[in-house]
C-alpha positions in Angstrom: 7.8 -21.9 1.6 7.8 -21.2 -1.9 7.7 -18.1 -3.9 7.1 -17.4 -7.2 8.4 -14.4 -9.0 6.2 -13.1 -12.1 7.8 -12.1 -14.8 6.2 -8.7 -14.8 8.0 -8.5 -11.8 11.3 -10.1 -12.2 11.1 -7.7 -15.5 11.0 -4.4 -13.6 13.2 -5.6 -10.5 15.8 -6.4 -13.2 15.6 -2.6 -15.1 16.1 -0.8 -11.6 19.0 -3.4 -10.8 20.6 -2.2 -14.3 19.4 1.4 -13.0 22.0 1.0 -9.6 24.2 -1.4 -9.9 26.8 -0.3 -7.8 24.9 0.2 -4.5 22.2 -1.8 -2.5 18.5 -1.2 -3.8 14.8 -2.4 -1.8 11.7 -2.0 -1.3 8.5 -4.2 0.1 6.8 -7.1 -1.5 3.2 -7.9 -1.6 1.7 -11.0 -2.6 -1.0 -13.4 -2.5 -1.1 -17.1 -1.1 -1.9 -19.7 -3.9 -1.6 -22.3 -2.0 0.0 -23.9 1.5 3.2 -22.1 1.8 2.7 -21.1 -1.7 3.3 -17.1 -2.6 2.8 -15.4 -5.6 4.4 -11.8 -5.4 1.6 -9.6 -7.4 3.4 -6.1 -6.8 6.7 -4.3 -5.4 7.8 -1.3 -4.2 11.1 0.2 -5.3 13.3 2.7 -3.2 16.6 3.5 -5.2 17.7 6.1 -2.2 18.9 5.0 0.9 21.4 2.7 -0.6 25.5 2.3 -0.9 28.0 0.1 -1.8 27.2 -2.5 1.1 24.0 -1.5 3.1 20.1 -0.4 2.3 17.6 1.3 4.6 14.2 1.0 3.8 12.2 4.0 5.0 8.8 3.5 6.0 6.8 6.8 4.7 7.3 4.8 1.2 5.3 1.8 1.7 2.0 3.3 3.0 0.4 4.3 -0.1 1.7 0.9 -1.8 0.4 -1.2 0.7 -3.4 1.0 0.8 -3.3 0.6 -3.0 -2.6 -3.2 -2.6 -5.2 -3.7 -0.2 -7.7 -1.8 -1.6 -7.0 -3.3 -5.1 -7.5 -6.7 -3.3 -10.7 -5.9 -1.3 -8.6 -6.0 1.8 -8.7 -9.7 1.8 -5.7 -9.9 3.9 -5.9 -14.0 4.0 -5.1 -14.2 0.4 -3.2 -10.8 -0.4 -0.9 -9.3 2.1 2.7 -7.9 2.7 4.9 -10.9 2.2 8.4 -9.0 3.1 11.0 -7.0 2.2 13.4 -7.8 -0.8 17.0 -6.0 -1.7 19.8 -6.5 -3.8 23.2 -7.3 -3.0 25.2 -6.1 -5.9 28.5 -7.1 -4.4 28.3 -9.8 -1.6 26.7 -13.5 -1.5 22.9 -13.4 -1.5 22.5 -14.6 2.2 21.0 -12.5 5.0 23.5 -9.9 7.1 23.1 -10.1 10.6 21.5 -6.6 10.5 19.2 -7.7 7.7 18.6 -10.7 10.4 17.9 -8.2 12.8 15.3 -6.0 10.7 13.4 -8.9 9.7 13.0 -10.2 13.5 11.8 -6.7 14.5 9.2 -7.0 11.4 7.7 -10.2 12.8 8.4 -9.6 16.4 6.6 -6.3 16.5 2.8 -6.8 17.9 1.7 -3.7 15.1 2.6 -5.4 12.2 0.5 -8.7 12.6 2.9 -10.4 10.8 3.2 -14.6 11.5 6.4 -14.5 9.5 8.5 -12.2 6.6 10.3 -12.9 3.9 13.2 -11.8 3.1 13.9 -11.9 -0.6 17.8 -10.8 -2.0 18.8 -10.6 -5.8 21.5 -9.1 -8.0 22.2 -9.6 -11.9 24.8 -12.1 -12.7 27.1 -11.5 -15.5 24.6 -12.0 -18.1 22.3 -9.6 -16.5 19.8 -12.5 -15.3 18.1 -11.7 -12.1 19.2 -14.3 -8.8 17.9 -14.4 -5.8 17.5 -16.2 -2.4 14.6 -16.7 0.1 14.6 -15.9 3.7 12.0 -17.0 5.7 12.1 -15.4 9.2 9.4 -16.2 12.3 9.4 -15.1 15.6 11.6 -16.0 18.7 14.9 -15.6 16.0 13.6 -18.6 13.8 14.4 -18.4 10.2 14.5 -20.9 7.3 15.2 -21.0 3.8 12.8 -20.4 1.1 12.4 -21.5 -2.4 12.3 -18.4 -5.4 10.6 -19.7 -8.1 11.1 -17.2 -11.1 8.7 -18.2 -14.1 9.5 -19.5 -17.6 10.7 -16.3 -19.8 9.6 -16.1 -23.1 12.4 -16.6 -25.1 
């Protein structure tokens, strides 16, 4: 599975990284499917609370009005625009799933109310030259999980 990170979006992931960059930051992405396996992430949420040195808790009364937005502002075609996953950063550790982030993102997919068929999991910190990198985590039911391929688009330079 591939997905491709706007720059619009890489841009303002980036300025709240530079915003907290000594604890863990998250939020939701939502997206729309290009192509087979192919994602484009159209918007984000971003929770700066909730967040230390080595952990991040998203809390769920921040992504309802995100999400109704989302699928309101894409005729709640939920084939072609839907919640892709979560994404956070980790400032200080390899950009690889924690077992509790493993955990999270089985509930997400496991849980009958969500409707999900799978989540990803999207993780990211600046390196030292304040460049955004990231890995893709792509979890399914039954504890399956596989890696994914971020695809950040050509800056302008």
């Amino acid at each position: 599975m591939q997905i491709i990170l706007p720059n619009e979006v890489a841009k303002k992931l980036a300025k709240a990284l530079k915003n907290y960059v000594n604890r863990e930051i998250g939020g939701i992405l939502m997206g729309e499917n290009v192509s087979e396996n192919v994602f484009r992430v159209k918007d984000i949420t971003i929770q700066s609370y909730g967040g230390n040195f080595a952990t991040f808790t998203r809390f769920l009364e921040d992504i309802f009005n995100p999400l109704q937005n989302f699928f309101r502002n894409t005729d709640y075609n939920f084939t072609r625009c839907n919640y892709l996953g979560e994404w956070h950063s980790h400032p200080a550790f390899i950009l690889e799933p924690s077992s509790t982030d493993c955990k999270t993102m089985w509930e997400i997919v496991e849980d009958f109310s969500v409707g999900a068929n799978f989540a990803v999991l999207m993780i990211i910190r600046l390196d030292s030259t304040d460049r955004l990198e990231g890995t893709v985590t792509v979890f399914l039911p039954n504890h399956q999980r596989f890696k994914g391929t971020l695809i950040q688009e050509k800056t302008d330079s």
